[in-house]
N, CA, C and O of each residue as an XYZ file, in Angstrom:
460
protein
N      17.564    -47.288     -7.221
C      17.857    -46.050     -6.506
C      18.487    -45.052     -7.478
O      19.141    -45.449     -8.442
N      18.268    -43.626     -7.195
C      18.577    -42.535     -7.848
C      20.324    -42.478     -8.260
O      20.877    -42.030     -9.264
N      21.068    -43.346     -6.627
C      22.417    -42.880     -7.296
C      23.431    -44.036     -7.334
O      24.651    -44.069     -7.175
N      22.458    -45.023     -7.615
C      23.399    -46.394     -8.311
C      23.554    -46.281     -9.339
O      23.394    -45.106     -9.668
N      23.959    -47.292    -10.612
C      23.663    -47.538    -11.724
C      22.604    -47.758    -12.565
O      22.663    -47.770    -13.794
N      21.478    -47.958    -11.772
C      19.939    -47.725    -12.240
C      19.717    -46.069    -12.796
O      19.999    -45.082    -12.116
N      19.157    -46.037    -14.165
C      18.644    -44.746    -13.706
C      17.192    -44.721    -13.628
O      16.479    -45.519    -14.237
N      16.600    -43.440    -12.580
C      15.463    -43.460    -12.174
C      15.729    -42.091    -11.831
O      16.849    -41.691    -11.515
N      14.360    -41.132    -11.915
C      14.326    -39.894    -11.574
C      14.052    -39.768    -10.021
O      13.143    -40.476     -9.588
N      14.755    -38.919     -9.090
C      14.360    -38.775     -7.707
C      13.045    -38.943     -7.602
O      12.735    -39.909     -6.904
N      12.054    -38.256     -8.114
C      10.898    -38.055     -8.129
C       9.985    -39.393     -7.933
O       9.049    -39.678     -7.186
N      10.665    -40.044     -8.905
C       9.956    -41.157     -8.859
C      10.631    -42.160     -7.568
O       9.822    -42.807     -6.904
N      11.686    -42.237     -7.331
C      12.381    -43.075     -6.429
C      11.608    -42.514     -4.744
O      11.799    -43.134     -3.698
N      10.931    -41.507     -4.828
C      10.657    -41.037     -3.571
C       9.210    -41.693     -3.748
O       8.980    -42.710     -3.093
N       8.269    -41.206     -4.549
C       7.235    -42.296     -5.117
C       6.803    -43.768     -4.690
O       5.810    -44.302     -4.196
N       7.660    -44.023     -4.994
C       7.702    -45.363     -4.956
C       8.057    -45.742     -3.110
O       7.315    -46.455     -2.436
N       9.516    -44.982     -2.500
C       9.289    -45.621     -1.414
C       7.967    -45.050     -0.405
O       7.750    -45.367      0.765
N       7.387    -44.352     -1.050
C       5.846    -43.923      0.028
C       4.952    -44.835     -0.453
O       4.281    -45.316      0.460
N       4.650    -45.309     -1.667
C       3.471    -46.090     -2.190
C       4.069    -47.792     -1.649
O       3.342    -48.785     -1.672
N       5.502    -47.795     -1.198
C       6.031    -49.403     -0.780
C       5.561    -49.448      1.108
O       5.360    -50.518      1.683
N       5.493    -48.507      1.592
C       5.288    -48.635      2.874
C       3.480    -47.775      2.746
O       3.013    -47.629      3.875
N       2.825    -47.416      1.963
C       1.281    -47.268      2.468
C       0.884    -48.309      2.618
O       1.568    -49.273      2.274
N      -0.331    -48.462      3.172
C      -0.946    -49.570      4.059
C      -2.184    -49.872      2.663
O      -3.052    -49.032      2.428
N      -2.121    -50.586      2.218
C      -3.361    -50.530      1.408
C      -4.463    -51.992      1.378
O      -4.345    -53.090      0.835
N      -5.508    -51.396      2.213
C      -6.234    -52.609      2.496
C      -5.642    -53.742      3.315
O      -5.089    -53.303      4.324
N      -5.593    -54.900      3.213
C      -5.238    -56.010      4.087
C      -4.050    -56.121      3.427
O      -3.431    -57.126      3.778
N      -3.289    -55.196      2.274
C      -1.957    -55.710      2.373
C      -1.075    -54.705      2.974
O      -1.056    -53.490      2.779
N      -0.015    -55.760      4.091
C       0.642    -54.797      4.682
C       1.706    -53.799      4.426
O       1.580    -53.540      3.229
N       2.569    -53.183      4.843
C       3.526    -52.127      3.947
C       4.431    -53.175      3.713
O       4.446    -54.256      4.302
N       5.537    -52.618      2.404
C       6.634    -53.348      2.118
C       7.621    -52.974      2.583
O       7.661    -51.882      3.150
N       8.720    -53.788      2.472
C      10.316    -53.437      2.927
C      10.750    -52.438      1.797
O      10.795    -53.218      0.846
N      11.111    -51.165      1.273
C      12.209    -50.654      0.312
C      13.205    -51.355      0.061
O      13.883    -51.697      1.030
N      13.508    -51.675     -0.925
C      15.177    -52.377     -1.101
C      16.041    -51.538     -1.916
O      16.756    -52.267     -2.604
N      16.256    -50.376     -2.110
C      17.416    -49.877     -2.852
C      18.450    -50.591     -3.434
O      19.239    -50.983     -2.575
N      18.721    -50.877     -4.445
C      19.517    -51.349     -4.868
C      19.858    -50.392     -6.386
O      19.412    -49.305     -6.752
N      20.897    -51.397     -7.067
C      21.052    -51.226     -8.501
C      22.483    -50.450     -8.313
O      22.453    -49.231     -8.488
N      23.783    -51.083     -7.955
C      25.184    -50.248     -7.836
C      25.592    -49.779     -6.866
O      26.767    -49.412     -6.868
N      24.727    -49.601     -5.585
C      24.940    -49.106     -4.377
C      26.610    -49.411     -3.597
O      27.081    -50.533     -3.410
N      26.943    -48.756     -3.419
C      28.271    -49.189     -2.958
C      27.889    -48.316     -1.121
O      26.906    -47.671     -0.756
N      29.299    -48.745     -0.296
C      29.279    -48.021      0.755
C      29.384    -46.608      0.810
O      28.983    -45.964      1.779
N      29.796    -46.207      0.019
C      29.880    -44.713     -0.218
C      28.985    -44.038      0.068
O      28.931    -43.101      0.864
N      27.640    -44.823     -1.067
C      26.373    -44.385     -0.955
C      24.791    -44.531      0.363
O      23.595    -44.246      0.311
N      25.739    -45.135      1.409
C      24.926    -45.699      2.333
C      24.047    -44.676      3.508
O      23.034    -44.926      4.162
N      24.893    -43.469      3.451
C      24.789    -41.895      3.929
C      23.322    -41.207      3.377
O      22.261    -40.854      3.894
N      23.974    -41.238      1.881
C      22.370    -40.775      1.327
C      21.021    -41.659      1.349
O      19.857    -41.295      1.515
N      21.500    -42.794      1.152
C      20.680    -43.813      0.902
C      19.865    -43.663      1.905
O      18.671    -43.525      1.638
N      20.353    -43.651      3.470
C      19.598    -43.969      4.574
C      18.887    -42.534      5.018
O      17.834    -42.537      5.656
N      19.400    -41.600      4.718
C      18.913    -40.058      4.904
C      17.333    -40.100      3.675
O      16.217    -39.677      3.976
N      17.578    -40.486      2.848
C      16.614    -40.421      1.975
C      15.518    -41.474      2.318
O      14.410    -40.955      2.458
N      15.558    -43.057      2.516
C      14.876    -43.954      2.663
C      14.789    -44.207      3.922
O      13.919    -45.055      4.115
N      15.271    -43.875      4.827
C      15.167    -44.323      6.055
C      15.850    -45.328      6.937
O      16.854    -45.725      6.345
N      15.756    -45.734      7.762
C      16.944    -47.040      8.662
C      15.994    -47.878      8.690
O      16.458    -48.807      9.351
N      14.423    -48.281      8.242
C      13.864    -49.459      7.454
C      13.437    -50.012      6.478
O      12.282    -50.108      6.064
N      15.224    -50.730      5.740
C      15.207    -50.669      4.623
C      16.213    -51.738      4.391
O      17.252    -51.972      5.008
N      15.630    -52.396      3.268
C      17.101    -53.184      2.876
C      18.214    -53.196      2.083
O      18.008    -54.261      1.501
N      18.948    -52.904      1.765
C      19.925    -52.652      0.917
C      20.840    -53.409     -0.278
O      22.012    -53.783     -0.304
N      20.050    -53.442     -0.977
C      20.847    -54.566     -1.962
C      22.016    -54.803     -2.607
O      21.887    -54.548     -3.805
N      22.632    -55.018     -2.445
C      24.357    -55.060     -2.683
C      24.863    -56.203     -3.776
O      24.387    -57.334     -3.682
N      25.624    -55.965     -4.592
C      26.166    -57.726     -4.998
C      27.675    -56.953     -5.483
O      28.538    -57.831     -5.513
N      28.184    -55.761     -5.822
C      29.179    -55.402     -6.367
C      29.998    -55.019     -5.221
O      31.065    -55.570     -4.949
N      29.442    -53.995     -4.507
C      30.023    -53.536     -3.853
C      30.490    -54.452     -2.777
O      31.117    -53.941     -1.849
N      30.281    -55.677     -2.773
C      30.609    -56.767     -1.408
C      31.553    -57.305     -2.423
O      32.766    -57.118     -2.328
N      30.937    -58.054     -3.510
C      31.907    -59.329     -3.966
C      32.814    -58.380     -4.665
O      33.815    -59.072     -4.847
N      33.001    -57.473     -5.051
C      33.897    -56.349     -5.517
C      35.267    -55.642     -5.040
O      36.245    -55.305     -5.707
N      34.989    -55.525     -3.576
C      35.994    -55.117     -2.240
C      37.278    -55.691     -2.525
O      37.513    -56.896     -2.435
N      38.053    -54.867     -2.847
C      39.943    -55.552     -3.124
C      39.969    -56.415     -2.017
O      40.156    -57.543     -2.474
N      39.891    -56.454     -0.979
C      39.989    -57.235      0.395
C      39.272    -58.670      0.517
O      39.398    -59.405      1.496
N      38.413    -58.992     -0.757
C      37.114    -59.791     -1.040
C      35.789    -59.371     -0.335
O      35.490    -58.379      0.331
N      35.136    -60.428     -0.703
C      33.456    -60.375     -0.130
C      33.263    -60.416      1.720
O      32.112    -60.305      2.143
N      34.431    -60.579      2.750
C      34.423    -60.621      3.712
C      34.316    -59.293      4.046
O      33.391    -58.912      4.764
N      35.264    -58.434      3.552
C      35.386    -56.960      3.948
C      34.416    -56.157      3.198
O      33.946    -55.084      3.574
N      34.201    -56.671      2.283
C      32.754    -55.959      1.607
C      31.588    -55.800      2.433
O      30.729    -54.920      2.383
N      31.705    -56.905      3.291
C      30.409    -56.579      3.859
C      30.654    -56.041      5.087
O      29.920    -55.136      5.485
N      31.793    -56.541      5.935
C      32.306    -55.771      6.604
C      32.180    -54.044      6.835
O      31.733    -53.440      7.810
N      32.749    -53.512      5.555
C      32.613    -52.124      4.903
C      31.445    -51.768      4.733
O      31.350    -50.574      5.017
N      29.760    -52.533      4.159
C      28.383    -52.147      4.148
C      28.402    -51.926      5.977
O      28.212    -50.803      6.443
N      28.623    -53.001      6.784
C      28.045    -52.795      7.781
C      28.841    -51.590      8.928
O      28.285    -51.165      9.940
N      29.981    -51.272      8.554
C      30.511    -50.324      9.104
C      30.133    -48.931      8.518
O      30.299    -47.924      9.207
N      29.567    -48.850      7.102
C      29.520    -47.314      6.755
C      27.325    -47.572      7.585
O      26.796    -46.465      7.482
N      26.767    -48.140      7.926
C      25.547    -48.219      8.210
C      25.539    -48.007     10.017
O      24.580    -47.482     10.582
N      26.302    -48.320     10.480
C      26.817    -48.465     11.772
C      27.052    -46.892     11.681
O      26.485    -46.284     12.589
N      27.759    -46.107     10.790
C      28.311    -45.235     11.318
C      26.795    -43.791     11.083
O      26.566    -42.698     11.602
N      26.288    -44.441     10.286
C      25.068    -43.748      9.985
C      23.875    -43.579     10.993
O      23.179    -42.564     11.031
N      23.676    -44.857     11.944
C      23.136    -45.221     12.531
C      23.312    -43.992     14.222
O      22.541    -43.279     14.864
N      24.727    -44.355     14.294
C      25.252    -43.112     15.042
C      25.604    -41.729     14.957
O      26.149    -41.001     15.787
N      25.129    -41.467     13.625
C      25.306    -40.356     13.848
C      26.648    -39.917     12.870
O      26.924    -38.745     13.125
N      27.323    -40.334     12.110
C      28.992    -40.260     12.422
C      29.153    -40.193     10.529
O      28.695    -41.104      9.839
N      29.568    -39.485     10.175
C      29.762    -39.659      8.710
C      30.058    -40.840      8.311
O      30.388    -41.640      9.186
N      30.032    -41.238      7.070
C      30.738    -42.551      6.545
C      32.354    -42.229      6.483
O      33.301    -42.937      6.821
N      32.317    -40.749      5.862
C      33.983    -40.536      5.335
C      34.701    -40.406      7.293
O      35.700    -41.109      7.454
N      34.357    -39.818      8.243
C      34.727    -39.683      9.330
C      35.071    -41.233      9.759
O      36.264    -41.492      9.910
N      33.971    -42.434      9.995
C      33.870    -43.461     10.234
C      34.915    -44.446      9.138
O      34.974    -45.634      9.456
N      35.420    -44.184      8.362
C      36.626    -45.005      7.593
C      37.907    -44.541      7.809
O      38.883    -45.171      7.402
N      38.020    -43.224      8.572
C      39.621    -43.703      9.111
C      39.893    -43.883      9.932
O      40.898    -43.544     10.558
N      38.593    -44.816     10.301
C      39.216    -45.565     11.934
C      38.544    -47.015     11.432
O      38.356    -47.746     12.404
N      38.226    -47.483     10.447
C      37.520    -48.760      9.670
C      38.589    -48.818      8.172
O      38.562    -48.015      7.239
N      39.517    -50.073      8.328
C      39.854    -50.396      7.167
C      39.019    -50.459      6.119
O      39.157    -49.726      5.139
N      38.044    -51.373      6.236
C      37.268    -52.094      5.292
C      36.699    -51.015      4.803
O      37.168    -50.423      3.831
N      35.912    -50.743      5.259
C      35.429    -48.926      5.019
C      36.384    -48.396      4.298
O      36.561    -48.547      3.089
N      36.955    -47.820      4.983
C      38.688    -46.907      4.113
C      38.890    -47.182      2.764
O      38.801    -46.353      1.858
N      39.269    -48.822      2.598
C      39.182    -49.334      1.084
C      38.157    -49.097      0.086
O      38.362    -48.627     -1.034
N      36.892    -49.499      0.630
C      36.038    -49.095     -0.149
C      35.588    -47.727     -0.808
O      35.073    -47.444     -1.890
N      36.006    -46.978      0.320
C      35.698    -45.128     -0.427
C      36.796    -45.107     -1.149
O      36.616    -44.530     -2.221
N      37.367    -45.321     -1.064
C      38.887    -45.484     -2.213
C      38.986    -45.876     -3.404
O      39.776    -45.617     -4.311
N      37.896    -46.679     -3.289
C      37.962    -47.850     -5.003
C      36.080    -46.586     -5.136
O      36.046    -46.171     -6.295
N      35.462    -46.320     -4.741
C      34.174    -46.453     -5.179
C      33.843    -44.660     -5.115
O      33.370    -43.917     -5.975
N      34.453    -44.305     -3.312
C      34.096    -42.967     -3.131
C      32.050    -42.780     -2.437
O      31.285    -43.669     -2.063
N      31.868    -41.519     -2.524
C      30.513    -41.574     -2.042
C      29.779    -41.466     -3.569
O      28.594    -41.719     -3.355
N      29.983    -41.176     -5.153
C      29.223    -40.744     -5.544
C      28.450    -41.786     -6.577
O      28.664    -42.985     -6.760
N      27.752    -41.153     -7.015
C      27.080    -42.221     -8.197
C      28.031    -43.100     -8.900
O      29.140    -42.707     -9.262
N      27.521    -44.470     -9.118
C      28.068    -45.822     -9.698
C      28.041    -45.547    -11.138
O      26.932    -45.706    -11.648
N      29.012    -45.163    -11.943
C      28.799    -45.795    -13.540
C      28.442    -47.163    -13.668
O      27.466    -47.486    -14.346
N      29.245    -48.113    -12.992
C      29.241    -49.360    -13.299
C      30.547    -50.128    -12.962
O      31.675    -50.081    -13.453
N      29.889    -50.999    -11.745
C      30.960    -51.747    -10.852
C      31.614    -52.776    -11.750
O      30.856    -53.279    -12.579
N      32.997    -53.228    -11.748
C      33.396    -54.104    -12.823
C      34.179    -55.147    -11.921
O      34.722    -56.125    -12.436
């Protein structure tokens, strides 16, 4: 994805998720998986851009979470929840710890590199 730690040009990241879901011949469309640094921050754009069928690949931003890997995911599924409804991510974390923490350590913007 454009605003993990991968780099990749938008251009192409949009590319790619239209040529992963065309239908081509007897094979059927694919799932998108965004990944490469994604934190919760980024779950807003992510889903505005790719859509709500999609998977989201995570390994930093979960096992990363000061709180551990419980609230990490916790925090993915609350900033997606809040997307889902409608509801900002930053609006939706000060009423979500797990959330809260995570924009804190990570924020919404591009990943240099989760440590």
């Amino acid at each position: 994805a454009p605003y993990g730690k991968a780099e990749i040009l938008d251009e192409r990241y949009e590319q790619n998720l239209k040529a992963l879901r065309y239908p081509f011949q007897h094979i059927l469309p694919t799932l998108p998986m965004p990944s490469g640094g994604i934190t919760q921050g980024m779950v807003e754009k992510t889903m505005k851009e790719a859509g709500t069928d999609i998977l989201i690949g995570s390994g930093g931003g979960i096992h990363s979470h000061p709180d551990g890997p419980i609230s990490g995911a916790k925090a993915f599924r609350q900033a997606i929840h809040a997307v889902m409804q409608g509801i900002s991510v930053k609006e939706y974390a000060k009423e979500h710890k797990e959330l809260g923490v995570a924009l804190g350590v990570w924020g919404t913007g591009k990943t240099a590199l989760i440590e």
